[in-house]
Every structure is written in C-alpha cells, then in structure tokens.
C-alpha positions in Angstrom: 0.0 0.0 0.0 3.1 2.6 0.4 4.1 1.8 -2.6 1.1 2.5 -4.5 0.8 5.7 -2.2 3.9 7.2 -2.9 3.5 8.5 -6.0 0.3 10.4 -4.9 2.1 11.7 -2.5 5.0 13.2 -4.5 2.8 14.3 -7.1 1.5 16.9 -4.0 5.1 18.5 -5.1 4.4 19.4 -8.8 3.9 22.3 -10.1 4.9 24.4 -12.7 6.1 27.7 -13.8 7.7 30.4 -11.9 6.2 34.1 -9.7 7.6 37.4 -9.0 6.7 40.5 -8.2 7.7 44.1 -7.3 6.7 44.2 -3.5 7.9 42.5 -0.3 4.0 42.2 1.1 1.7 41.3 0.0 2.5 38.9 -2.0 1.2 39.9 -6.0 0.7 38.4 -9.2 3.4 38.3 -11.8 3.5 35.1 -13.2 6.0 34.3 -15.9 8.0 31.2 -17.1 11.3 31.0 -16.7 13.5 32.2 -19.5 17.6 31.7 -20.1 19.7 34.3 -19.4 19.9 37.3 -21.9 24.0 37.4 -22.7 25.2 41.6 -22.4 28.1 42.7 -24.7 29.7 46.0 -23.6 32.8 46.6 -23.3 31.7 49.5 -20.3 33.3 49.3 -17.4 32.7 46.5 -14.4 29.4 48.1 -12.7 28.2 48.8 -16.5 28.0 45.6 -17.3 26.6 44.1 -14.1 23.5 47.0 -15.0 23.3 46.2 -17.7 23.1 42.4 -17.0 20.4 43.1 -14.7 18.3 44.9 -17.0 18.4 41.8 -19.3 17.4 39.6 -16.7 14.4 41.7 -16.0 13.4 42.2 -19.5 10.3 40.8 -21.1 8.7 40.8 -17.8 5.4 42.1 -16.5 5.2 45.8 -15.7 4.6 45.0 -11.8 7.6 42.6 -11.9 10.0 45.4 -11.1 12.7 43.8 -9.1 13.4 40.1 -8.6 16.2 38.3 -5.7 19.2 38.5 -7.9 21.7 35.7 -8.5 24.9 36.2 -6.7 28.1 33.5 -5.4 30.3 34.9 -2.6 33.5 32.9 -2.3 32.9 29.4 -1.9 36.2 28.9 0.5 35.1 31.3 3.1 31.6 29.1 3.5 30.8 27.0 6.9 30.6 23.2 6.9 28.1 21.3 7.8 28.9 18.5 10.1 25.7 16.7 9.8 22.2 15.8 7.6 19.9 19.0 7.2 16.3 19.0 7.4 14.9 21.7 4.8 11.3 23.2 4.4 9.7 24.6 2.2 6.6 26.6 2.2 5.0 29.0 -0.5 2.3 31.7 0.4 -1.4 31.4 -0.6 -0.6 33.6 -3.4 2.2 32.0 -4.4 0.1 28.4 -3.8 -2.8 30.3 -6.4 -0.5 30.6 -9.1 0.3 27.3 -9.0 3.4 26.7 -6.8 3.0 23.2 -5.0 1.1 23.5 -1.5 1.6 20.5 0.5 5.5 19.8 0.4 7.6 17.1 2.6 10.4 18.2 4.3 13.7 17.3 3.0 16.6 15.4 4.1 19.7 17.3 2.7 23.3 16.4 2.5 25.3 19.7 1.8 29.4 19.5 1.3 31.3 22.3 1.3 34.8 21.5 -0.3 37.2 23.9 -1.5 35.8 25.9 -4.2 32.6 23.9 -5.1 29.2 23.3 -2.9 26.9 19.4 -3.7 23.7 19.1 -2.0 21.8 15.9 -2.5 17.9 16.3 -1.0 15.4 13.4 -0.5 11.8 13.1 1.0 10.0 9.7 2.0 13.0 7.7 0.8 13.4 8.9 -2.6 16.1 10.9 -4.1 15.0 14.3 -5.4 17.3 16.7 -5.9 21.3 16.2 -6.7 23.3 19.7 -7.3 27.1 20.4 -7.5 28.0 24.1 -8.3 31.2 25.7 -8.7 31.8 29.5 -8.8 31.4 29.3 -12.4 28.9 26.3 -13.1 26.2 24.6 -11.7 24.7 20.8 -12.2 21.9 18.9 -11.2 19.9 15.9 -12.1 15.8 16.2 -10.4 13.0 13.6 -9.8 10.6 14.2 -12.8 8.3 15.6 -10.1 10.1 18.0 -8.3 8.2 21.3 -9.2 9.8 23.9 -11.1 10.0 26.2 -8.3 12.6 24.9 -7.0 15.6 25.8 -9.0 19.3 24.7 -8.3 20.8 28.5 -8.7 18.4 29.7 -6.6 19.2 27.2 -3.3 22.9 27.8 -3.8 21.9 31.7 -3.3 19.6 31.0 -0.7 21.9 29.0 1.1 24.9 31.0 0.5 22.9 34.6 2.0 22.0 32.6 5.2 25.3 30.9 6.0 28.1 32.5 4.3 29.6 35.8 5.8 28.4 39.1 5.1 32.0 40.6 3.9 32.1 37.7 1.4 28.1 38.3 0.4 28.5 42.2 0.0 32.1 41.4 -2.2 30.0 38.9 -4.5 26.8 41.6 -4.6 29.0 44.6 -5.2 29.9 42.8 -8.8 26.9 41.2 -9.4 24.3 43.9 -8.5 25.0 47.3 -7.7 21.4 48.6 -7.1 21.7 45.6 -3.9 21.7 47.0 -0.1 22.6 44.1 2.4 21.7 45.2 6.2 22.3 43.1 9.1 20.7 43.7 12.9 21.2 41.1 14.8 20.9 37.4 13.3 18.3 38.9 10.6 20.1 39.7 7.2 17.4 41.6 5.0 18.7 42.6 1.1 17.2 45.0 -0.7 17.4 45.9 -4.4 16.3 48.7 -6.1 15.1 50.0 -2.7 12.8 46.9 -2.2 13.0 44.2 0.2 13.9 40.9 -2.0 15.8 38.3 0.7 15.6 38.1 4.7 17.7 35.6 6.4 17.0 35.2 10.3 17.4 32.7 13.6 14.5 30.9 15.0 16.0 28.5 17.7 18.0 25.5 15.4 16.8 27.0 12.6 17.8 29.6 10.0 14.9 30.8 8.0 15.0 32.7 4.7 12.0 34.4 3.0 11.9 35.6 -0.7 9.4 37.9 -0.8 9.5 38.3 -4.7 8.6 34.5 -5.2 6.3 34.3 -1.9 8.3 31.3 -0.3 9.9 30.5 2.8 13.2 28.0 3.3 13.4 26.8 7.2 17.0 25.1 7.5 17.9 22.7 11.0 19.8 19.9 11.9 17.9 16.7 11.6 19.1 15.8 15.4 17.1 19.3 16.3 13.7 17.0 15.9 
C-alpha cells in the first residue's frame, strides 16, 4: 500500500512555472515562465556591465515585476561546513500556492558539502532521491525527480543557502559585482537585502533553525539539523 501511495504523495510536489513581483507584502501576481539568461556585450566598465546584465534579466517581464532576488556566489572557501544531515522546508504563500506553486511539500533530508571551491547538496523526502546539485563558482549541475516542481531551481538554493550561512564581507564582495542597485543590512541574526530599494531576501534565527524568506517569489526555506527533531 506505500508503494502505490507514494506517487500520490509526490505528485503533492508538482507544479509548474515560476512568480515574482515588485513588492515585499503582500505577495502579487506576476506570473512568468522562466527564461535563459539574456547574454550583455559591452565593453563598459565593471558596474556597467553588471547594469546592464540586470536589466536583461528583468526584460520581457510584467510591468509590476519590477525587481526580482538576484543571483549572486560569494566565495565558496570562506563558506561554513556542515557536520551533519539537514532537514529543509519549504513553504510558498497562498498567493504563491494560487499561481500554481506546490502547496503540501515534505520536508527534505539534505546532504550539503562544502569543499574547496565547489558546494553538492543531495535532497530526499519519504525515501526517494529528489534533488542532486554540485556548483562551482562558475557552473552549476543537477539531475531532479521528474516531479520535483519547477519552483525549485538549483541557482536559486545555492543563493539562498549562500545569504544565510556565508559571511556578510564575502556576500557584500560577491553583490558589489553582481548587482549594484543591492543594499545588504544586518541587525542582529536577521540579514534583510534590498534591491532597487525593495525588500527581495531576509535571512533570520529561530532556535536551530535559520529561516530565509523571498518575498518576490512568496516562499519561505526553514533550514535545522535533523538531530534538532
């Protein structure tokens, strides 16, 4: 009987397509699909260029979309390790949920190794393997279960992961190259970026866990040790 259940259960997972929107709350409606990134020549200087790539990234969307969480890869090296399995959750906002992002997700067992200049995390939920990334500062891999929603995107974690654990020298280094209309604050344990004056990221502390909102996409990531339960 588990076995026929299971793929019920996973399917509660799949969803497709991607949201985003131009204000931290409440959550809007901007739906778009995903598109590949939009290569910018210029032979401008440095900060140019990452403008420019920026305004390529937001091009062709909705009016409303005005600023998305941008992509961004602080040093690798100057990451944490972590000693042990990591239970992940997701969660998406009703919003979010009504534009088609999965509402009932398992948590996740994770596996994340941080080694020398490249990060792997390999995620599974009632016994199956879902998710299997390896990225480098330049390159990024990863094989998915069929149903693993869109949502979830391997470029994305390796941000979101990266803005809650790495330092915030390394973060502000990466963000100063990669997108200079970016404000990273910090007051206490809560990290909260901004870009373009709006509130995209917020990384804070809740007992075990460390908990990351993206306010563009409506979805929350809650990270722990499993041995927290």
């Amino acid at each position: 009987m588990k076995r026929l259940l299971l793929p019920a259960v996973l399917a509660t997972i799949l969803a497709a397509g991607c949201a985003q929107n131009s204000t931290p709350a409440p959550y809007g409606s901007c739906a778009t699909q995903p598109s590949k990134p939009q290569a910018v020549r210029t032979s401008a200087a440095p900060e140019l260029k990452a403008k420019a790539q920026a305004a390529a990234d937001d091009a062709g969307k909705p009016a409303s979309c005005i600023v998305a969480a941008p992509l961004f890869r602080p040093d690798f090296r100057a990451g944490v390790r972590f000693d042990e399995t990591q239970r992940m959750r997701f969660s998406f906002s009703k919003e979010a949920v009504s534009e088609g992002a999965p509402e009932q997700i398992p948590d996740f067992s994770a596996s994340i190794i941080v080694k020398g200049d490249s990060i792997s995390a390999s995620l599974s939920a009632l016994n199956t393997p879902f998710w299997r990334i390896s990225a480098t500062p330049s390159t990024t891999a990863e094989s998915r279960h069929p149903l693993l929603s869109s949502r979830f995107r391997a470029k994305d974690l390796i941000r979101d992961l990266t803005f809650m654990y790495w330092p915030v020298d390394s973060i502000r280094a990466s963000l100063a190259k990669t997108c200079p209309d970016c404000t990273l604050s910090v007051s206490g344990s809560t990290r909260t970026l901004a870009r373009s004056g709006q509130r995209v990221l917020e990384s804070s502390t809740r007992g075990d866990a460390t908990v990351l909102r993206n306010y563009p996409e409506g979805y929350e990531l809650s990270i722990e040790p499993e041995s927290a339960r």
